[in-house]
C-alpha positions as CSV (number, residue, x, y, z in Angstrom):
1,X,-20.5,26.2,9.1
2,X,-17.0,24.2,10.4
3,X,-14.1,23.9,7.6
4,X,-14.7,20.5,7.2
5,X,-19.1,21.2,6.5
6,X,-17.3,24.4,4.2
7,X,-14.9,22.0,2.3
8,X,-17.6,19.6,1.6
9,X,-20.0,22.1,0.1
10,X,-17.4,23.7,-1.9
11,X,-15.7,20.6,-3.2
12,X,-18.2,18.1,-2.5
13,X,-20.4,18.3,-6.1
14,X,-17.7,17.0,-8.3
15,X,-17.7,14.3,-11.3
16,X,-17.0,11.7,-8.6
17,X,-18.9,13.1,-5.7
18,X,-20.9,9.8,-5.3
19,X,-18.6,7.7,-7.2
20,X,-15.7,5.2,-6.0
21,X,-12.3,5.7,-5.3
22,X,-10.7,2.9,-7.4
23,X,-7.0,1.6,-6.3
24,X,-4.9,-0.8,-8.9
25,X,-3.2,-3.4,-6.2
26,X,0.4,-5.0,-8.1
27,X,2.5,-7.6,-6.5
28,X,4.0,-10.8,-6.7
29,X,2.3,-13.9,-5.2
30,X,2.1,-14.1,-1.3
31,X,3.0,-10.6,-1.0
32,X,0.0,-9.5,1.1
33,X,-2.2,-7.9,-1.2
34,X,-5.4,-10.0,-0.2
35,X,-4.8,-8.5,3.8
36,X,-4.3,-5.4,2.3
37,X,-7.3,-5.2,0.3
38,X,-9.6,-7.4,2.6
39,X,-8.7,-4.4,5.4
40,X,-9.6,-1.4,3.2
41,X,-13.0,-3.3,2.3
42,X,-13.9,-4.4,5.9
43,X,-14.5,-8.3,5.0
44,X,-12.8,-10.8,3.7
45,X,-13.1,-9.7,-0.2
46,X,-12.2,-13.7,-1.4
47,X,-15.4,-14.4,-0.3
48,X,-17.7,-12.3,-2.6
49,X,-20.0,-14.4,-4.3
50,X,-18.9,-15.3,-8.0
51,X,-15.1,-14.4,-7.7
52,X,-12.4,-16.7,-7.3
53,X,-9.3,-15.6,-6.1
54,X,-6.0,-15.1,-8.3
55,X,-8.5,-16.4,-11.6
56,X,-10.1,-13.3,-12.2
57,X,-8.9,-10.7,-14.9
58,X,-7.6,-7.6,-13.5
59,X,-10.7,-5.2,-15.0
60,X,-12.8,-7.1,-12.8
61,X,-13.8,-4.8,-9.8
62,X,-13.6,-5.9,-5.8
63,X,-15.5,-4.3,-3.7
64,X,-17.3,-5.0,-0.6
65,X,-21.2,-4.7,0.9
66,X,-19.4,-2.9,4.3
67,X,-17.3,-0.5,2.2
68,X,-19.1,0.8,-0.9
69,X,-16.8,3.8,-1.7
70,X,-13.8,1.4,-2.3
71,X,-12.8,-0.4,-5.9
72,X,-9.9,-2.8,-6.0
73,X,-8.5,-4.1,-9.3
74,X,-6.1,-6.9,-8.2
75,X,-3.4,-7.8,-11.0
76,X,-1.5,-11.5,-10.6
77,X,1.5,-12.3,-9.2
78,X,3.6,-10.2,-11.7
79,X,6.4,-12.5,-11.6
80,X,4.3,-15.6,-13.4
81,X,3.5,-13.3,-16.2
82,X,6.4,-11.8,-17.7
83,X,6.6,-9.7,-20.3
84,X,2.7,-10.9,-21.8
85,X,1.6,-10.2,-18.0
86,X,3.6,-6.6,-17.6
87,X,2.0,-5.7,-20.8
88,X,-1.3,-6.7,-19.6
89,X,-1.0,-4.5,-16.6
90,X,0.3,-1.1,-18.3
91,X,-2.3,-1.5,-21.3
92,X,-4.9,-1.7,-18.4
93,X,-3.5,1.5,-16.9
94,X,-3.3,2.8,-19.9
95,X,-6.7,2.1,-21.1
96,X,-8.0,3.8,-17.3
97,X,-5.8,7.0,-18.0
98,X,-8.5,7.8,-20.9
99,X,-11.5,7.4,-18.6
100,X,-13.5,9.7,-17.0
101,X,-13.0,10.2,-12.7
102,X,-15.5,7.3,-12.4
103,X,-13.9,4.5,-14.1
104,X,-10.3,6.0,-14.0
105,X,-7.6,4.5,-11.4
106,X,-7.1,6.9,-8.8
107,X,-3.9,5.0,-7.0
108,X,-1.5,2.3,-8.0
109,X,-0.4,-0.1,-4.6
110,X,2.8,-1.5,-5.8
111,X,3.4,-4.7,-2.8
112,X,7.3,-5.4,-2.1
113,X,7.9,-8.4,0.0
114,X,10.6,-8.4,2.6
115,X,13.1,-11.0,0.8
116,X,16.6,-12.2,-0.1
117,X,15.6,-10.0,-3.3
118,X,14.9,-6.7,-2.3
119,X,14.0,-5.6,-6.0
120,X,13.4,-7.7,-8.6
121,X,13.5,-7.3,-12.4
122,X,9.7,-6.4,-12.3
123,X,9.8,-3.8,-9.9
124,X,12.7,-2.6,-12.6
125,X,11.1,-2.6,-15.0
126,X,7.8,-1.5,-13.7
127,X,9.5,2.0,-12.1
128,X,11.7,2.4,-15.4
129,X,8.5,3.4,-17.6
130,X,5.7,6.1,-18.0
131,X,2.5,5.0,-15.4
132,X,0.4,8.0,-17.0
133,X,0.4,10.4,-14.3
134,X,-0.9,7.6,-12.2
135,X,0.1,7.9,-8.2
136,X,2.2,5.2,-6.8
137,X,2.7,4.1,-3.8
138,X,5.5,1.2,-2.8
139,X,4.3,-1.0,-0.1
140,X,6.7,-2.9,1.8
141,X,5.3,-5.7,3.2
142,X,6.0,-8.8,5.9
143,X,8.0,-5.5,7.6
144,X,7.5,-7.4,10.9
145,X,9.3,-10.7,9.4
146,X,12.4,-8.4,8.8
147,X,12.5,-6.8,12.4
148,X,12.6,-10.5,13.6
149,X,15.3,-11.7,11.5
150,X,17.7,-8.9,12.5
151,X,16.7,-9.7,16.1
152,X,17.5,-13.1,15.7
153,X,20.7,-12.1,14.3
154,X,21.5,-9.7,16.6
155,X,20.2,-12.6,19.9
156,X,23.2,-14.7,18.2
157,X,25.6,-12.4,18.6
158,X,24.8,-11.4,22.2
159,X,24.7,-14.8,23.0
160,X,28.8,-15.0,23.2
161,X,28.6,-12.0,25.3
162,X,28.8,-13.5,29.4
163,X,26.7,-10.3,29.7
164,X,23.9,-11.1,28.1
165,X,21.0,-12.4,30.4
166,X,17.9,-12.9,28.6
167,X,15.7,-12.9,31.5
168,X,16.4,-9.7,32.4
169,X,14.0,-7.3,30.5
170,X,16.3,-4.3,29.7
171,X,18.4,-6.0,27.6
172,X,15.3,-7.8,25.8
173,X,13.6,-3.9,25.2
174,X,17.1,-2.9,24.4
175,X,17.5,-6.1,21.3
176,X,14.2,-5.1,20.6
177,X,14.9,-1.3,19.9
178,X,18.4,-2.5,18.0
179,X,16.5,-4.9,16.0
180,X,13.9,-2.0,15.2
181,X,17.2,0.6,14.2
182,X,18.7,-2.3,12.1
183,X,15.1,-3.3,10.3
184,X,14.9,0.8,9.5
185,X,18.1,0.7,7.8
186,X,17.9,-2.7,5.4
187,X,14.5,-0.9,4.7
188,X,16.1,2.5,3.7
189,X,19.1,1.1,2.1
190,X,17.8,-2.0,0.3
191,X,14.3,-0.9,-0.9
192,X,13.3,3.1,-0.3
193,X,16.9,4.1,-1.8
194,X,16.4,2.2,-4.4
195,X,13.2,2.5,-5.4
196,X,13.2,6.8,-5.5
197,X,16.4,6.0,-7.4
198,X,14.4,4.5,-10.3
199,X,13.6,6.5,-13.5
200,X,10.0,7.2,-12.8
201,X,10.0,6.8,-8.7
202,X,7.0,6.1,-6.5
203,X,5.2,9.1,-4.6
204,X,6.4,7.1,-1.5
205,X,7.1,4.0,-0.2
206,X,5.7,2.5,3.2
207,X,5.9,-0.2,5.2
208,X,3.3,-2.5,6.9
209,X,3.3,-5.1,9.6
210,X,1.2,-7.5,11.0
211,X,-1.4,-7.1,8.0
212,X,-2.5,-10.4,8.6
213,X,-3.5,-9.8,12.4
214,X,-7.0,-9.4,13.6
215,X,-5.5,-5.8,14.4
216,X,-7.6,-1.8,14.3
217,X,-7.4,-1.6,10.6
218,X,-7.1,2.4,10.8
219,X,-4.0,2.0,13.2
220,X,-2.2,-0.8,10.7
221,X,-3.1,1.1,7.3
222,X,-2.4,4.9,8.5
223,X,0.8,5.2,6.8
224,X,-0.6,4.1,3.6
225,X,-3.6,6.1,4.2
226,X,-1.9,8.8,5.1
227,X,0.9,8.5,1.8
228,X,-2.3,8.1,-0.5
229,X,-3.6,11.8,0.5
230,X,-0.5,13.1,-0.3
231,X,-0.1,11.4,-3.6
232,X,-3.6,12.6,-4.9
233,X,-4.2,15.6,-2.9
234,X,-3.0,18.0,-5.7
235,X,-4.3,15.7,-8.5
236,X,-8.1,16.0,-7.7
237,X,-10.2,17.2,-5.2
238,X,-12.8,15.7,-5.3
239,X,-11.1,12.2,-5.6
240,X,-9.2,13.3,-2.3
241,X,-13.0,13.5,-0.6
242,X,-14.0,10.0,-2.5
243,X,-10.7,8.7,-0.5
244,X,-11.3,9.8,2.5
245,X,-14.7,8.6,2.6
246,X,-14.1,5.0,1.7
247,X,-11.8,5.3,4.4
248,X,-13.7,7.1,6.4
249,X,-11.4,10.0,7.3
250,X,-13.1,12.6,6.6
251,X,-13.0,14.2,9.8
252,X,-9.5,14.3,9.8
253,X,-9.1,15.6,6.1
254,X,-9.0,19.3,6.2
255,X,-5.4,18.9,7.6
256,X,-4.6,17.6,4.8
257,X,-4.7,20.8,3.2
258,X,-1.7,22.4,4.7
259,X,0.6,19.3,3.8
């Protein structure tokens, strides 16, 4: 028997072995969360008969026919809510920290925008209180509209250079790469700084691009997939197997081990 058949038969037999792996998705409005949630479930999850997009309540479960192993609850825009909306939220998680591995949340995806407002008064608030030994992950997303606003600032300011030839495709790969370093440090400095500053800090915070491109939905979502083992892989066991199998990673999971 291989480590990965060995791993399965020791752990595989859990509370949760044929349950769902159930992610709590918070964000403002337009932040991405539909992509992100519509690429773990393999279809467009707005579509599911009887649910409505941004009108349902956030107990009500998403999930999709191609991806069975995979729960969503999807909270609203938490700016529109304000303090009756963030209470709504943490009683939720609240209420899910008493339940049993099948009905419990597993992972919080917290979605940050790229913006003039890096982090807003919910995010402060939000990271500034007890989550109930809950994993979270920070997701930073629209990355890709932030590497192409420092290009275009940095294009200006080449442009009163007599050297600069845009034609010439060196000194395109070479904005590219400098609008790539300058995107990196906004990121670090304006949002992952900040938020591992806060009183009760994320596991991690990642960033995505492109979510809303027809793109290999394994290659766009490793980071996060990869973030989300960490966060739970000394939590639960058995969870960590549910994971992998909704995303189906599970021939990669025994590395996992050695993180």
């Amino acid at each position: 028997m291989g480590l990965k058949g060995f791993i399965k038969t020791v752990f595989g037999s859990g509370p949760n072995h044929h349950g769902r792996f159930r992610a709590l998705v918070i964000g403002r409005a337009g932040c991405g969360k539909t992509s992100i949630l519509d690429r773990f479930c393999g279809e467009n999850i707005s579509d599911m008969p009887g649910e409505s997009r941004g009108l349902h309540k956030i107990g009500k479960e998403l999930m999709s026919k191609n991806n069975p192993s995979f729960v969503a609850h999807d909270s609203r825009g938490t700016e529109a809510g304000s303090d009756e909306e963030f209470e709504t939220v943490m009683s939720f998680i609240e209420e899910r920290s008493r339940m049993g591995p099948l009905h419990r949340i597993h992972v919080i995806w917290y979605c940050i925008p790229i913006g003039d407002r890096a982090i807003q008064e919910a995010e402060k608030k939000f990271f500034s209180g007890n989550r109930f030994n809950i994993p979270v992950i920070a997701i930073v997303t629209k990355y890709d509209l932030l590497i192409e606003e420092c290009q275009q600032i940095i294009e200006e300011d080449w442009e009163n250079d007599p050297a600069f030839d845009p034609s010439q495709n060196d000194q395109l790969e070479d904005l590219s790469a400098q609008a790539r370093t300058a995107a990196r440090r906004v990121f670090h400095t304006h949002y992952q700084d900040k938020l591992m500053r806060m009183p009760f800090p994320p596991e991690s915070v990642v960033r995505l691009a492109n979510v809303h491109i027809n793109k290999n939905s394994k290659d766009l979502l490793h980071d996060l997939n990869l973030a989300t083992l960490r966060a739970i892989k000394d939590t639960d066991t058995d969870v960590l197997m549910v994971f992998a199998r909704a995303q189906k990673i599970d021939e990669s999971l025994p590395s996992f081990f050695a993180l």
